[in-house]
KOLDO-357010 format. One record per residue (C-alpha): residue number from 1; x, y, z. Coordinates in steps of 0.5 Angstrom, whole numbers, plus 500, padded with zeros to 3 digits. Layout:
N
PT_seq_x_y_z
PT_NUM_X_Y_Z
...
This chain:
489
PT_seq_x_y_z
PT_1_306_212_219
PT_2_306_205_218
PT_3_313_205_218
PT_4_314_209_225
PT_5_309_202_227
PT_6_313_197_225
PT_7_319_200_229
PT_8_315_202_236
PT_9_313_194_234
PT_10_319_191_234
PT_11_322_195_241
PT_12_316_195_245
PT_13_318_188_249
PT_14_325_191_251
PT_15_321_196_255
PT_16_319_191_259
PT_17_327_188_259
PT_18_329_195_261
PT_19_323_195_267
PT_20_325_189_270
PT_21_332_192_270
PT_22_330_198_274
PT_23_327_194_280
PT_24_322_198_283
PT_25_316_194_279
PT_26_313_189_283
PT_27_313_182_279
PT_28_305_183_278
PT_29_306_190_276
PT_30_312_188_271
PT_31_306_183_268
PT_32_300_188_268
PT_33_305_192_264
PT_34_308_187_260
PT_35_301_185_257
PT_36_300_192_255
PT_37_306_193_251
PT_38_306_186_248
PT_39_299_189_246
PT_40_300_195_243
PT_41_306_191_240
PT_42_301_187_236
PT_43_296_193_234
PT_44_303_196_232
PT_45_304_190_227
PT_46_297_189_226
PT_47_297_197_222
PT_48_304_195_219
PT_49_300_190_216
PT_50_294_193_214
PT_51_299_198_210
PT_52_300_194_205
PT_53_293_193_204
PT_54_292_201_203
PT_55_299_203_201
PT_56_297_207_194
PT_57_302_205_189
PT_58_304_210_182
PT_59_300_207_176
PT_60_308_206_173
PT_61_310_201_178
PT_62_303_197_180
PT_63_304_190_178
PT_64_298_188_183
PT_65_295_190_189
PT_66_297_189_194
PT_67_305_191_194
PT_68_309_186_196
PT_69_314_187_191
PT_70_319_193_189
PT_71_320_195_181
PT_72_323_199_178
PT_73_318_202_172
PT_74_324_203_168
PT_75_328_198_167
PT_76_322_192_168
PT_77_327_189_175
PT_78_322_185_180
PT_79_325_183_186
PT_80_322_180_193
PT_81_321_184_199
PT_82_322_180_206
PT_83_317_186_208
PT_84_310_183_208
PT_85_313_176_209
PT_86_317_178_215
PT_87_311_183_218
PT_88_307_176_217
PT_89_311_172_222
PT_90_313_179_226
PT_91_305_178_228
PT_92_304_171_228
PT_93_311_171_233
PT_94_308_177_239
PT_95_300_174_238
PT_96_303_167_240
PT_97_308_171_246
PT_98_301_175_248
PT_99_298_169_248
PT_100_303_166_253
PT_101_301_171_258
PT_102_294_168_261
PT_103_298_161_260
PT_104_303_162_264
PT_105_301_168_269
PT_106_303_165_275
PT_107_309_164_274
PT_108_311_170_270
PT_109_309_174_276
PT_110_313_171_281
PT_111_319_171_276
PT_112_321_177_274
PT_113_327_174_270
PT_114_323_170_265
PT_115_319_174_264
PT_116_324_180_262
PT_117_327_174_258
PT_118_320_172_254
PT_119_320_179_252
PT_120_327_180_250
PT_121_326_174_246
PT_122_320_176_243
PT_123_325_184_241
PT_124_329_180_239
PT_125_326_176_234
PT_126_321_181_231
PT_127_329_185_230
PT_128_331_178_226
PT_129_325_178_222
PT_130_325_185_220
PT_131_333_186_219
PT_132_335_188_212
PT_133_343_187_213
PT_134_345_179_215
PT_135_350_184_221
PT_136_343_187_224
PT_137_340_179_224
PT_138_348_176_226
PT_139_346_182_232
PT_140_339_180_234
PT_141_340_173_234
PT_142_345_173_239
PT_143_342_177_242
PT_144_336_171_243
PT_145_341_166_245
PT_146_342_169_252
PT_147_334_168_254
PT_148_334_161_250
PT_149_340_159_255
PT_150_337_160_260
PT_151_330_158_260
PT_152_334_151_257
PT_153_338_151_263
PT_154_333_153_269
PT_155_328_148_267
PT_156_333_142_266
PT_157_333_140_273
PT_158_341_137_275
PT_159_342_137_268
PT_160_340_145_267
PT_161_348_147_266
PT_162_349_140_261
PT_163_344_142_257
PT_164_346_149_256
PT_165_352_147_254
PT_166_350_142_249
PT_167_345_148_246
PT_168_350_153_246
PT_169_356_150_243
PT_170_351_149_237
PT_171_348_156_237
PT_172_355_159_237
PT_173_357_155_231
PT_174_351_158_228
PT_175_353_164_230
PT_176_360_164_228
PT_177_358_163_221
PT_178_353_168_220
PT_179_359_172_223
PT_180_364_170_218
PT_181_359_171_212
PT_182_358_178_215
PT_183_365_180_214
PT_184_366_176_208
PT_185_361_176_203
PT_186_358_183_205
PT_187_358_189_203
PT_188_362_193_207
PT_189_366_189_210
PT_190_368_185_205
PT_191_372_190_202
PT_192_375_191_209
PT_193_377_183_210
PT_194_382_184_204
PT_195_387_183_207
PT_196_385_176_210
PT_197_387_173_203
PT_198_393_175_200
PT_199_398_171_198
PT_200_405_173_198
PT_201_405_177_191
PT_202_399_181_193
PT_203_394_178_190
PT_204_387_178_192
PT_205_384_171_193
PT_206_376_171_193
PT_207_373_165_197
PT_208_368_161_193
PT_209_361_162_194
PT_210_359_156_195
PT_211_363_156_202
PT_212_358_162_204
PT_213_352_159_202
PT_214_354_153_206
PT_215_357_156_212
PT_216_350_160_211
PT_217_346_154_210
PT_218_349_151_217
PT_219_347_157_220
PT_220_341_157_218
PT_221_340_149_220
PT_222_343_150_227
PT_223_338_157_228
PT_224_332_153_227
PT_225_333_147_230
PT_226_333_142_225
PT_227_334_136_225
PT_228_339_132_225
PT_229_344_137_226
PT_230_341_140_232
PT_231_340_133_236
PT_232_339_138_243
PT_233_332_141_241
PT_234_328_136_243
PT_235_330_139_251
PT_236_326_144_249
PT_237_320_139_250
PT_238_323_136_256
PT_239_323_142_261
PT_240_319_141_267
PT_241_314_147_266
PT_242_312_146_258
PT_243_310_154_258
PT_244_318_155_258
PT_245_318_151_250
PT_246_312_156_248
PT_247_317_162_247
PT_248_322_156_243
PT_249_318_154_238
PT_250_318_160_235
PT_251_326_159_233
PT_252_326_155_227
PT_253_322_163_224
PT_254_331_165_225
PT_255_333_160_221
PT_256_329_160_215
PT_257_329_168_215
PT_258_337_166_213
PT_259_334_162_207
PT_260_329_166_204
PT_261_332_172_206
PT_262_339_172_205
PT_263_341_166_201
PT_264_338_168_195
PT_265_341_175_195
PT_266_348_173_197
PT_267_348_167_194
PT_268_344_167_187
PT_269_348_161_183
PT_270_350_156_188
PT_271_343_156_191
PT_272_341_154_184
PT_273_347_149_184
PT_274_346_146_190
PT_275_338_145_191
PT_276_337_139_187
PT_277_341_136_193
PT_278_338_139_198
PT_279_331_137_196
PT_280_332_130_196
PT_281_337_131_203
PT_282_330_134_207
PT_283_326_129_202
PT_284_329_123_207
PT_285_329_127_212
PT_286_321_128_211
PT_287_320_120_211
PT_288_325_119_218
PT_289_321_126_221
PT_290_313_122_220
PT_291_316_115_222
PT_292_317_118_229
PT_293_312_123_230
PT_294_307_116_228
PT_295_311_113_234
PT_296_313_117_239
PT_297_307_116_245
PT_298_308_122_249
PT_299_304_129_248
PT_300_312_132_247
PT_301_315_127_243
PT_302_310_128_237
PT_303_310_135_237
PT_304_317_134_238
PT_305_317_130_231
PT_306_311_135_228
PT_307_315_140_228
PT_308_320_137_225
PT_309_316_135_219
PT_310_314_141_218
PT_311_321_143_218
PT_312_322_139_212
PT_313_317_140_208
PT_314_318_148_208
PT_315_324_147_206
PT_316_322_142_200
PT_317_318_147_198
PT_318_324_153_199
PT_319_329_148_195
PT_320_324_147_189
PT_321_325_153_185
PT_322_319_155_183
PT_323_313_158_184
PT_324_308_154_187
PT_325_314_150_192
PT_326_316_157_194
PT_327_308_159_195
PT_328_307_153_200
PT_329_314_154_203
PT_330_311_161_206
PT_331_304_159_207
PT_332_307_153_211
PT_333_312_157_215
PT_334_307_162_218
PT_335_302_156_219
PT_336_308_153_224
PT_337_309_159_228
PT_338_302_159_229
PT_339_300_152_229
PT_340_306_149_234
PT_341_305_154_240
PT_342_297_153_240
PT_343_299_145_242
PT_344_304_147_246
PT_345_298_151_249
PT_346_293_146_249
PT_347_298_140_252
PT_348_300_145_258
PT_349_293_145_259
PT_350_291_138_259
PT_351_297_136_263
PT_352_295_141_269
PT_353_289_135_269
PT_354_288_127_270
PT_355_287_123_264
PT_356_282_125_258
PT_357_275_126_261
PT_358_270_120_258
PT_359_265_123_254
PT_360_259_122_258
PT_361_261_127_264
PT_362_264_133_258
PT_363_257_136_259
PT_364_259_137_266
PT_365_265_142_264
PT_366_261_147_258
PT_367_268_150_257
PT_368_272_144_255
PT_369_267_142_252
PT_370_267_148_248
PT_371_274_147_246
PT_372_273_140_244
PT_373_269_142_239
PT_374_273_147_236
PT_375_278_143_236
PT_376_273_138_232
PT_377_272_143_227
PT_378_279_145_226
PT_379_280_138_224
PT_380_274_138_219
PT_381_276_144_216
PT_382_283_141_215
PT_383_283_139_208
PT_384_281_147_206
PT_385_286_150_212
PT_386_293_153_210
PT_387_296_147_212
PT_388_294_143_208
PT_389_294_148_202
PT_390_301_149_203
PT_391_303_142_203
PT_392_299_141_197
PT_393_302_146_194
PT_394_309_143_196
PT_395_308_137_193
PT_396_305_139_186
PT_397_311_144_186
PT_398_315_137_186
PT_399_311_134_180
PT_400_316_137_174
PT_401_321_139_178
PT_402_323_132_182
PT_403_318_127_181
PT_404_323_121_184
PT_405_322_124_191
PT_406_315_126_191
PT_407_313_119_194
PT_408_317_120_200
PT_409_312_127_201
PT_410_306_122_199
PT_411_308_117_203
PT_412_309_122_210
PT_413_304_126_209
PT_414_298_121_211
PT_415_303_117_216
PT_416_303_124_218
PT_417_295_126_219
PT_418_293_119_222
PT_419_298_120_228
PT_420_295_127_229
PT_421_288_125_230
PT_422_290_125_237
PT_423_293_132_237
PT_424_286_134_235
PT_425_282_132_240
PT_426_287_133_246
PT_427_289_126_246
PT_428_296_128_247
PT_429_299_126_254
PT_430_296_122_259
PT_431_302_121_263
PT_432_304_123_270
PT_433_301_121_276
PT_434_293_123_277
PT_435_291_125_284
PT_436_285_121_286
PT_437_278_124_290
PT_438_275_120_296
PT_439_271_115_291
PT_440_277_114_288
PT_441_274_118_282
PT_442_280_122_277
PT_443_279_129_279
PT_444_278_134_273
PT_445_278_142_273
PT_446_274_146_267
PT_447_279_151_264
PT_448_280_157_267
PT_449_280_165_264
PT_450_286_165_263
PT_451_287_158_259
PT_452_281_160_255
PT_453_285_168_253
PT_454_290_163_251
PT_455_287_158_247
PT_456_282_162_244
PT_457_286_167_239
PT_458_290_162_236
PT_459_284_158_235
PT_460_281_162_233
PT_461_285_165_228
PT_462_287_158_225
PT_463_280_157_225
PT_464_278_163_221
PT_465_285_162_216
PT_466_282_155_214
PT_467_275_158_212
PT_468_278_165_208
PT_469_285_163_207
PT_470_285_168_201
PT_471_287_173_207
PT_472_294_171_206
PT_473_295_166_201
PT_474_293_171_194
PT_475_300_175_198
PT_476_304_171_199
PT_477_303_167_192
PT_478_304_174_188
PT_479_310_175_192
PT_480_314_168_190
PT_481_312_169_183
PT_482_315_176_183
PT_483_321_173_185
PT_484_323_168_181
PT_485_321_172_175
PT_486_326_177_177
PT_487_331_172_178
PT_488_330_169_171
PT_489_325_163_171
C-alpha cells in the first residue's frame, strides 16, 4: 500500500502536464485541477512517510524503530536506505509547489504554460529524489532542465534568450557527466562500454575512480547550483515576477541527491580520499558565502547569498566523515528546502507593498500583524529549531575530525544571523517605487486569502519542527550512523 502511494506521488503532477497538453481545460480549470493533484500528491507522500513509522519489522532484522535501514540478520551488513531521506524532501519539495498555487494563482490561471512547467518540474523532482539507478536520475534531471530554461528565460526581459543560454551550458555539462558515469562506472553498461578502452593488444583498460567521482562531484555542484561554479544562479532571483524563483529554489535537493545517494555507493575509496580537501574547499567557501549575505542590501541578493551558505554548510557537514557531520548535513538540507521558498514566499508578498508598515498602524491590518509575529516567534525558537540544531551538529562533527577549519564556521555563523534579523521580520526589500495616496500617505494592503494559505503551512511547519524537532531528527541521526557503521567507521 504505502509503495503504490509513493508511486501515484511521484507521477501525479504529469497529470497536470498531460491536461495542459490536451487543450480542452480552461487555464482556471487547469488550476482547480492542479491543486487537487498536488493535493492528493502530497497525501500520498504523507502515507509513504507515515509507513516507515508503522512498517512491522521481523525480531531478526530490527536494529530500531523506525526503519530507515536494510540489514541482512545473517551476515551483520548495515547500509543506508535513501528511502526515508528522499521521501522527506519529496514532502517538503510538493508542500512548497502546493503552496505555490495561492502565491501565484493569478498568474498560473492565465498561463497554462507554467503552470504545466511547475508541475512537470515538481514530477521530475520527486522521480530524481526517488530514482534507485544514476540512468533513472541522469532521466529526470534532464527532464527538469526543459521548465527550469524556460522560467530563466521568459522572466528575463531582453536578456531572456542570453540567460538561458548561460544556464544551459552549465546544466548540460552537468548532464553530460552524469552521462558519462552512467555508461562508465554502472552496471550495466559498463560492461557494454568495453570496447571504449581498449588498446591495440586488446587489453582492458579501467578508468580510474577518481575520474568518476569527479565528474560526479562537478554534476552535482552544477545541479545544485553551487557556488562559485554556477555563476548564472543568482538569475534566478532576478526574474521579474519572484513567484517563477520559488519552484528553482528547490534545485540544490538534484544535486545533493547525487552525493548522498550516489557517491558513496559508486565511489566509496575516493570519497574518503578526497573529503578532506572538500571540507576545507566548502570551509572557504562558507566565510565568502556570509560576507555576502551580510552585504548584499536587497531582499534577493541576501537569500541569494543565505542559500548558498547553507549550501556550504550541508556540504561541510557531508565531507566530515562522521556521524554527527552527516546527521546535521540531512536535518540542514530539508531545512533549506523548506526554509528558502517560505522567504521567497514572504518577499513576494512584501514587494506586492510599499515599504515596511510603521508599528503604530500594524494594529490596523490584523493579518499581517499576525504573520509579523509568527515571524517573531520563529526567530525566538531559533536557537532550538532544526536550523540551528543542524548547524550545531555540523560544527561539533568538525571538532576531531578537522578543528583548523572550525573557525571558518564559527566566524560565518554569527555574521550569518546578524544579517538574517531583517529576514525575520520582513525587512527584506524596500525597493522599488511606492504608489502614493492623495495625503501623500504610502498605501498598504492587509494580506490576502490566498498569501495566507501560502504563507501559513510552511510556517507553521518550521514553526512546529523548531519545538518537536525529535519527528525528524531521531530518523535521520538513526540512518547516518547506520551507514557509516556499514561502511567501516
Amino acid at each position: 500500500m504505502n509503495g503504490w502511494a509513493g508511486l501515484i506521488g511521484t507521477f501525479l503532477p504529469f497529470v497536470v502536464l498531460i491536461a495542459a497538453a490536451w487543450g480542452p481545460l480552461r487555464a482556471r480549470q487547469l488550476w482547480f485541477l492542479s491543486l487537487g493533484a498536488h493535493a492528493l500528491s502530497l497525501g500520498c507522500l504523507a502515507l509513504l512517510l507515515a509507513g516507515f513509522y508503522t512498517k512491522a519489522v521481523p525480531e531478526s532484522g530490527r536494529i530500531s524503530a523506525p526503519l530507515m535501514m536494510a540489514i541482512e540478520p545473517w551476515a551483520g551488513n548495515v547500509s543506508l536506505t535513501w528511502s526515508y531521506q528522499s521521501v522527506l524532501l519529496a514532502l517538503a519539495a510538493a508542500l512548497v509547489i502546493f503552496c505555490f498555487h495561492f502565491l501565484a494563482r493569478t498568474r498560473l490561471e492565465g498561463s497554462r504554460s507554467t503552470l504545466a512547467g511547475m508541475a512537470g518540474y515538481l514530477g521530475c523532482l520527486l522521480g530524481a529524489l526517488g530514482a534507485d539507478h544514476l540512468f533513472l536520475f541522469t532521466l529526470f534531471f534532464a527532464g527538469s532542465l526543459v521548465p527550469r530554461f524556460v522560467f530563466a528565460g521568459v522572466g528575463s526581459r531582453e536578456k531572456g534568450i542570453d540567460a538561458v543560454k548561460e544556464t544551459s551550458f552549465l546544466d548540460i555539462a552537468a548532464l553530460f557527466s552524469m552521462m558519462i558515469c552512467v555508461l562508465v562506472f554502472t552496471g550495466p553498461f559498463q560492461k557494454e562500454s568495453r570496447d571504449w578502452f581498449q588498446l591495440s593488444n586488446a587489453s582492458y583498460v579501467a578508468l580510474p575512480g577518481a575520474l568518476g567521482f569527479g565528474l560526479l562531484l562537478f554534476a552535482a555542484a552544477l545541479a545544485a547550483g553551487i557556488f562559485p561554479f554556477h555563476g548564472n544562479t543568482r538569475k534566478a532571483y532576478e526574474l521579474d515576477s519572484l513567484e517563477r524563483a520559488v519552484p528553482l529554489a528547490l534545485r540544490p535537493l538534484f544535486g545533493f541527491s547525487l552525493l548522498f545517494h550516489f557517491s558513496v555507493v559508486l565511489f566509496s575509496k575516493e570519497f574518503r580520499a578526497f573529503s578532506p580537501y572538500l571540507l576545507g574547499l566548502f570551509s572557504f567557501g562558507l566565510v565568502g558565502c556570509a560576507l555576502g549575505f551580510m552585504g548584499s542590501k536587497a531582499g534577493r541578493d541576501r537569500i541569494f547569498w543565505l542559500q548558498q551558505a547553507m549550501n556550504c554548510l550541508v556540504a561541510i557537514g557531508f565531507f566530515t566523515m562522521n556521524a554527527k557531520g552527516w546527521h546535521g548535513a540531512n536535518v540542514l538540507l530539508f531545512f533549506m528546502s523548506l526554509s528558502i521558498p517560505y522567504l521567497l514566499i514572504v518577499l513576494t508578498c512584501q514587494e506586492r507593498r510599499a515599504k515596511p508598515l510603521p508599528i503604530s498602524r500594524l494594529s490596523q491590518y490584523p493579518v499581517f500583524a499576525l504573520s509579523t509575529v509568527s515571524a517573531a516567534l520563529f526567530g525566538l525558537f531559533l536557537p532550538v529549531s532544526l536550523g540551528f540544531y543542524g548547524v550545531l551538529l555540523v560544527a561539533w562533527a568538525m571538532v576531531g575530525e578537522a578543528s583548523w577549519l572550525l573557525p571558518f564556521v564559527i566566524a560565518s555563523v554569527p555574521l550569518i544571523a546578524f544579517a538574517g534579523i531583517k529576514i525575520m521580520f520582513f525587512q527584506l526589500d524596500a525597493e522599488g517605487p511606492a504608489e502614493e495616496t492623495d495625503d501623500g500617505a504610502a498605501p498598504f494592503r492587509d494580506l490576502s486569502l490566498e498569501e495566507v494559505m501560502a504563507l501559513l503551512p510552511l510556517g507553521a511547519l518550521l514553526l512546529i519542527l523548531g519545538l518537536v524537532p525529535k519527528v525528524v531528527l531521531g530518523p535521520l541521526g538513526v540512518s547516518a550512523a547506520a551507514l557509516l557503521r556499514g561502511m567501516g567507521y
